[in-house]
C-alpha positions, 0 to 999 in steps of 0.5 A: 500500500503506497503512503498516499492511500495509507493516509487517505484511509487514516483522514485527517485527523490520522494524517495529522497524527502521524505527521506529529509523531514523526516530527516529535521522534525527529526532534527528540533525535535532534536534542539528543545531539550535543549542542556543539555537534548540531551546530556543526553538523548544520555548518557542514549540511549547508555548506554541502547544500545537498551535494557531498562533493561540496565538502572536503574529504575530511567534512564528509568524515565529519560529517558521517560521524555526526550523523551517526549521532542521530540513530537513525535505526532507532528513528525508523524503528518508533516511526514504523511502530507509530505507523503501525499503531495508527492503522489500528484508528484508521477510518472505516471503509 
């Protein structure tokens, strides 16, 4: 099932629902981060602007090593279990 249609089945209260899960989680990543490393890692991501090879070889290390700071496993793993406990609400067909 695509994105698209999960949403449409939860509405718009589901819809909303998830997006402040997900943007909760996201931000509970972020403050988990030292302050000294996400003002570094903002630096680094916009002086890239979406392309690594704007970076020197040892930023995009810096760069990798920050990142890793996020837990992104984790991140996927509470935003699936969010997802999989809102189709519980979903709307009825």
């Amino acid at each position: 099932m695509t994105i698209r249609r999960t949403l449409t089945r939860l509405g718009p209260l589901g819809t909303a629902l998830t997006v402040g899960q997900v943007a909760w989680a996201v931000r509970q990543h972020w403050l988990a981060i030292p302050v000294e490393h996400r003002g570094r890692l903002q630096e680094l991501l916009r002086k890239s602007r979406g392309k690594p090879s704007n970076l020197s070889r040892s930023e995009r290390r810096e760069l990798r090593g920050l990142v890793k700071h996020l837990n992104l496993g984790r991140l996927v793993r509470e935003g699936a279990m969010s997802a999989s406990a809102l189709r519980q609400i979903r709307r009825p067909s």
